[in-house]
MMTF fields as JSON, N, C-alpha, C and O atoms, coordinates in Angstrom:
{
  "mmtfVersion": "1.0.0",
  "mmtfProducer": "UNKNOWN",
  "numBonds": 267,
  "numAtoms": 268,
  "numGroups": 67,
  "numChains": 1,
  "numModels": 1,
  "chainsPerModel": [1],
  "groupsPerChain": [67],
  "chainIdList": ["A"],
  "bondAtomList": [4, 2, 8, 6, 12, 10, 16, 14, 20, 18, 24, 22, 28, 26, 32, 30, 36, 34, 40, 38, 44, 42, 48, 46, 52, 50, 56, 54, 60, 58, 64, 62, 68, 66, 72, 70, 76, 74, 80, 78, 84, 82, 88, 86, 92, 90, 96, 94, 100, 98, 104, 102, 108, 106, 112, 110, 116, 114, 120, 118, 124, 122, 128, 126, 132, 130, 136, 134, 140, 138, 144, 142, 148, 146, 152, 150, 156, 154, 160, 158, 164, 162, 168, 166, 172, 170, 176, 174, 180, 178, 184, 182, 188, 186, 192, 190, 196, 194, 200, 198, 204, 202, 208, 206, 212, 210, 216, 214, 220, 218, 224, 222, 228, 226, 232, 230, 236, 234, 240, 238, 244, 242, 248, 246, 252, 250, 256, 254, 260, 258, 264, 262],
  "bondOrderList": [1, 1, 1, 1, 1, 1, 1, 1, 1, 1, 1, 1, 1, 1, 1, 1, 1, 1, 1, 1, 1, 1, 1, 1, 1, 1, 1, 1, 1, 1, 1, 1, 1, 1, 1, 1, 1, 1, 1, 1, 1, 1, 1, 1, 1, 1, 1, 1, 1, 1, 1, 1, 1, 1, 1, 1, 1, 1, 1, 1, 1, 1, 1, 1, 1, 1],
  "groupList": [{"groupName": "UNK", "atomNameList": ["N", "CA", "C", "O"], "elementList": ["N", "C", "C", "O"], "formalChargeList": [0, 0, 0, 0], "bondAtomList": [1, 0, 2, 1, 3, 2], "bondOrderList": [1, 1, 2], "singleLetterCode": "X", "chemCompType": "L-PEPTIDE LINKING"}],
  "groupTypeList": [0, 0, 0, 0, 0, 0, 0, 0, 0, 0, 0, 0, 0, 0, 0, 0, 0, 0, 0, 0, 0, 0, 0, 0, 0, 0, 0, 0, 0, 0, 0, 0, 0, 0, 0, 0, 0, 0, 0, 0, 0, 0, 0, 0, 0, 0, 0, 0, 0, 0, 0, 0, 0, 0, 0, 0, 0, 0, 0, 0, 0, 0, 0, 0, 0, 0, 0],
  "groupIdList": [1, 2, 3, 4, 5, 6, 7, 8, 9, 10, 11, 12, 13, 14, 15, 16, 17, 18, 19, 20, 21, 22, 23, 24, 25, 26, 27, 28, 29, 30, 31, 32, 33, 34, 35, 36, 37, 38, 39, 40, 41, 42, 43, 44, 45, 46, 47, 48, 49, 50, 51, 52, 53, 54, 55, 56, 57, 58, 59, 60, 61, 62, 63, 64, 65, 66, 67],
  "secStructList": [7, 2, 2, 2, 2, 6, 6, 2, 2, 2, 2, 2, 2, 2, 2, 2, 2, 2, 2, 2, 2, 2, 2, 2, 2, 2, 2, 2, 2, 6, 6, 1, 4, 4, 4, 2, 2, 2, 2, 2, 2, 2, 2, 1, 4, 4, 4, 7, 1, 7, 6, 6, 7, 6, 6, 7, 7, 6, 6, 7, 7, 7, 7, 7, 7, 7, 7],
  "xCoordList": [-29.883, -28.94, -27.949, -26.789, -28.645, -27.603, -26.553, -25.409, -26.549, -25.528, -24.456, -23.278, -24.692, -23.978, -23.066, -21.932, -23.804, -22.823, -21.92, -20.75, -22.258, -21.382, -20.028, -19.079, -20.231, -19.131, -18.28, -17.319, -18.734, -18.413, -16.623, -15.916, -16.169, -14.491, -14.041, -12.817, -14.285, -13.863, -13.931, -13.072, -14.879, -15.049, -14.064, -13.481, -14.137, -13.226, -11.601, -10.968, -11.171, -9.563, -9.713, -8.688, -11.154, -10.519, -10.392, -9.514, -11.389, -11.042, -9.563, -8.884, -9.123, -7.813, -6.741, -5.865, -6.723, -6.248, -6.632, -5.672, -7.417, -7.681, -7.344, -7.132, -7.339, -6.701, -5.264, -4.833, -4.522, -2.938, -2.81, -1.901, -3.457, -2.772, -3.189, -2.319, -4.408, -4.37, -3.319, -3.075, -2.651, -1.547, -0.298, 0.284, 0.208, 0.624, 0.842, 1.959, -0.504, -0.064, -0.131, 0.503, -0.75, -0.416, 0.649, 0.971, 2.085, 3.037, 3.569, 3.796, 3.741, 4.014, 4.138, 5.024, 2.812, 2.517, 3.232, 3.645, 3.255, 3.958, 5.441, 5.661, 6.366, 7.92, 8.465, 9.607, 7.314, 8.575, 9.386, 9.058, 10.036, 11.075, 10.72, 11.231, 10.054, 9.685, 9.062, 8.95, 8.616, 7.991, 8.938, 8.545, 10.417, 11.092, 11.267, 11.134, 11.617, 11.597, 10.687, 10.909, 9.255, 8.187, 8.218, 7.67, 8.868, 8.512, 9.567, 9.337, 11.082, 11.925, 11.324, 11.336, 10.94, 10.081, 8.905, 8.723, 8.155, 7.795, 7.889, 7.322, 8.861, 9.595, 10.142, 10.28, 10.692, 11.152, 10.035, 10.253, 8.917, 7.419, 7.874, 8.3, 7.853, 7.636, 8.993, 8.913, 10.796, 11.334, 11.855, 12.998, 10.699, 10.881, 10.346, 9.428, 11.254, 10.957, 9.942, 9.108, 9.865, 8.943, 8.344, 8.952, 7.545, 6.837, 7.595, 7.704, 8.204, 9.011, 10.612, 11.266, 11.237, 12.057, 13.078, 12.81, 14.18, 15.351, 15.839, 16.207, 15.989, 16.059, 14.807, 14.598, 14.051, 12.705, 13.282, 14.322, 12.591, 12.942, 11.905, 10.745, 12.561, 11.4, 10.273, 9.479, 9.696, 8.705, 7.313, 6.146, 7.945, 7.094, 6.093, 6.451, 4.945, 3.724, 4.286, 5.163, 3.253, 3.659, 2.738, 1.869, 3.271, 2.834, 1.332, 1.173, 0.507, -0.85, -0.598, 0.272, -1.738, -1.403, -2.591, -3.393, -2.543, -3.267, -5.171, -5.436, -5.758, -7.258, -8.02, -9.244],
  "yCoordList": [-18.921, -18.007, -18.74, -18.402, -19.856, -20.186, -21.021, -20.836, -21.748, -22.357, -21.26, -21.615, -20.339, -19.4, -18.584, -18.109, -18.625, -18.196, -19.692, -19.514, -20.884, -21.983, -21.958, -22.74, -20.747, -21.105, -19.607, -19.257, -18.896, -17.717, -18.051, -17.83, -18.609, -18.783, -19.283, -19.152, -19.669, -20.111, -19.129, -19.072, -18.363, -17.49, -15.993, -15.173, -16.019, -14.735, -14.906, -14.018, -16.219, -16.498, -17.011, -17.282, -17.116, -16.669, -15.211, -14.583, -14.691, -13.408, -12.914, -12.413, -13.075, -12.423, -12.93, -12.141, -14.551, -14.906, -13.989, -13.73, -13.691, -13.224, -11.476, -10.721, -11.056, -9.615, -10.138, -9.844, -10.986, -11.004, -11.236, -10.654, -11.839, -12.568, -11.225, -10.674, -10.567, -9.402, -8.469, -7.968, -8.032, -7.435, -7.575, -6.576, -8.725, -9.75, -9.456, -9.277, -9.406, -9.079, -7.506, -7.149, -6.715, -5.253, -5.251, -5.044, -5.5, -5.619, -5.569, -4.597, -7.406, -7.662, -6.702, -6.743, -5.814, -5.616, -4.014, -3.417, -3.512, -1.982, -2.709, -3.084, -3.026, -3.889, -4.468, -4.571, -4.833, -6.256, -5.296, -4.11, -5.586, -4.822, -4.437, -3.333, -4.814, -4.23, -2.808, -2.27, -2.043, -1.256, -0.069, 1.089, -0.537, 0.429, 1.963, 3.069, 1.644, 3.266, 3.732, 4.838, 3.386, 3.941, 4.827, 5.807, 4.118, 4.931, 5.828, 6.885, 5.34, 6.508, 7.596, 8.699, 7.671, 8.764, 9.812, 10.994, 8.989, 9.492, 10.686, 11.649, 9.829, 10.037, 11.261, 11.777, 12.243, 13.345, 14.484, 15.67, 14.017, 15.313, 16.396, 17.345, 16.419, 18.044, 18.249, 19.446, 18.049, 18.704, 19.13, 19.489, 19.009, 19.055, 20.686, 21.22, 21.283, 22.537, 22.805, 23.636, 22.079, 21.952, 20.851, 19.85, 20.721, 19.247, 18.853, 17.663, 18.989, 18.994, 18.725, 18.423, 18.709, 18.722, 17.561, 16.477, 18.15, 17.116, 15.925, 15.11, 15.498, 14.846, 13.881, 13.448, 13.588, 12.727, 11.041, 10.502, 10.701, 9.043, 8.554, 8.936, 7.06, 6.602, 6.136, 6.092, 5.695, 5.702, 6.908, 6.677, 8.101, 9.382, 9.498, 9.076, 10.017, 9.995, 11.48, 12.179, 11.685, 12.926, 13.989, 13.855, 14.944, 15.734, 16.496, 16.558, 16.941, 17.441, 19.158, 19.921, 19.35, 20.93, 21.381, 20.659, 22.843, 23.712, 23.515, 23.761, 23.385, 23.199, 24.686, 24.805],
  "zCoordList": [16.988, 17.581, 18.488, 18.721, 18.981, 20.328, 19.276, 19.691, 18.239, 17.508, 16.929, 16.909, 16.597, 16.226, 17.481, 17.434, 18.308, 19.831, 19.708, 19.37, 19.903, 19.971, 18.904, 18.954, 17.85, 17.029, 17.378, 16.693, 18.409, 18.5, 18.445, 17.461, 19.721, 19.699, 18.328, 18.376, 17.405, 16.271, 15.25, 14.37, 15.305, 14.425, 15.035, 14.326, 16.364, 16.77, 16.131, 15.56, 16.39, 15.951, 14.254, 13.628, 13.566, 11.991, 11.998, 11.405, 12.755, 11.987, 12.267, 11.37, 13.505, 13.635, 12.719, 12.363, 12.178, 11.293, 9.911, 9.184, 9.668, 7.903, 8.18, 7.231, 9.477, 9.595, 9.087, 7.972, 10.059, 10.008, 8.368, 7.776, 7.856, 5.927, 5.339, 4.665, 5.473, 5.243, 5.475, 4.378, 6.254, 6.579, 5.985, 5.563, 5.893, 5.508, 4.049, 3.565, 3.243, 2.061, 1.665, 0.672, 2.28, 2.404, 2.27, 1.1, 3.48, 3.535, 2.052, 1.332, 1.738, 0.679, -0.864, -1.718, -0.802, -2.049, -2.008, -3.002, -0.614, -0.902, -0.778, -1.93, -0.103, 0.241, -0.899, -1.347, -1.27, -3.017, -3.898, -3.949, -4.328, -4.888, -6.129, -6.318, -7.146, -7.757, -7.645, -8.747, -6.564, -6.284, -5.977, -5.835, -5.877, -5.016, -5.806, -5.281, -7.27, -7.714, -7.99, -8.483, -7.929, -8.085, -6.238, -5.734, -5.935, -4.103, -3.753, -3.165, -4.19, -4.1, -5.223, -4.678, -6.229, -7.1, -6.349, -6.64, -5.275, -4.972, -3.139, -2.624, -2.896, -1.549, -1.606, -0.497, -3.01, -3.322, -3.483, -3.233, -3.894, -4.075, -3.443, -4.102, -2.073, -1.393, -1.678, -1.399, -2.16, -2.524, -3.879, -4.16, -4.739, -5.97, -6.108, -5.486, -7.15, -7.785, -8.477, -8.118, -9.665, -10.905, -11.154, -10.776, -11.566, -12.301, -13.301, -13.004, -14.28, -15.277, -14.654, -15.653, -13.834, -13.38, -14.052, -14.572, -13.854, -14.7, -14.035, -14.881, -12.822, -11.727, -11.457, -10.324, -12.454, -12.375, -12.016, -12.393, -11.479, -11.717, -12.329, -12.175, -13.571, -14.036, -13.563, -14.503, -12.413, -11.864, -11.608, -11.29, -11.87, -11.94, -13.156, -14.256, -12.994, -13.602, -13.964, -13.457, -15.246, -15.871, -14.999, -14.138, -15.556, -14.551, -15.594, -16.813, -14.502, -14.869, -15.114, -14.693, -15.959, -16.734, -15.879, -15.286, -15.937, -15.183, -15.157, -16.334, -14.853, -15.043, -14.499, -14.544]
}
C-alpha cells in the first residue's frame, strides 16, 4: 500500500491528463466538419411539421411509422 501512495502525485496528474485528451477528442468528433449537416438536420426537430417533410436535409434518418 505505502508504494502505491508514493505514486499517488503521478497518478493524480495522468488522470487529469487522460480526462483533458478525452475531451479533446469528444470535442473533435462532434466539431469536424464532416458532421455539420448531420447536426444542422438535426438542430430543426422541434420545428418541424411532419416527419415526411419537404425541407429535410440529407443527414436526416427516415422517419419511424406508428407502433
Amino acid at each position: 500500500m505505502a508504494q502505491l501512495i508514493e505514486h499517488l502525485p503521478l497518478l493524480r496528474s495522468l488522470w487529469v491528463v487522460w480526462f483533458f485528451v478525452l475531451f479533446i477528442l469528444m470535442l473533435w468528433l462532434v466539431l469536424r466538419p464532416s458532421k455539420k449537416t448531420y447536426f444542422e438536420s438535426q438542430a430543426d426537430i422541434p420545428l418541424r411539421d411532419e416527419p415526411g417533410h419537404a425541407h429535410a436535409l440529407p443527414g436526416d434518418r427516415p422517419a419511424r411509422g406508428p407502433r
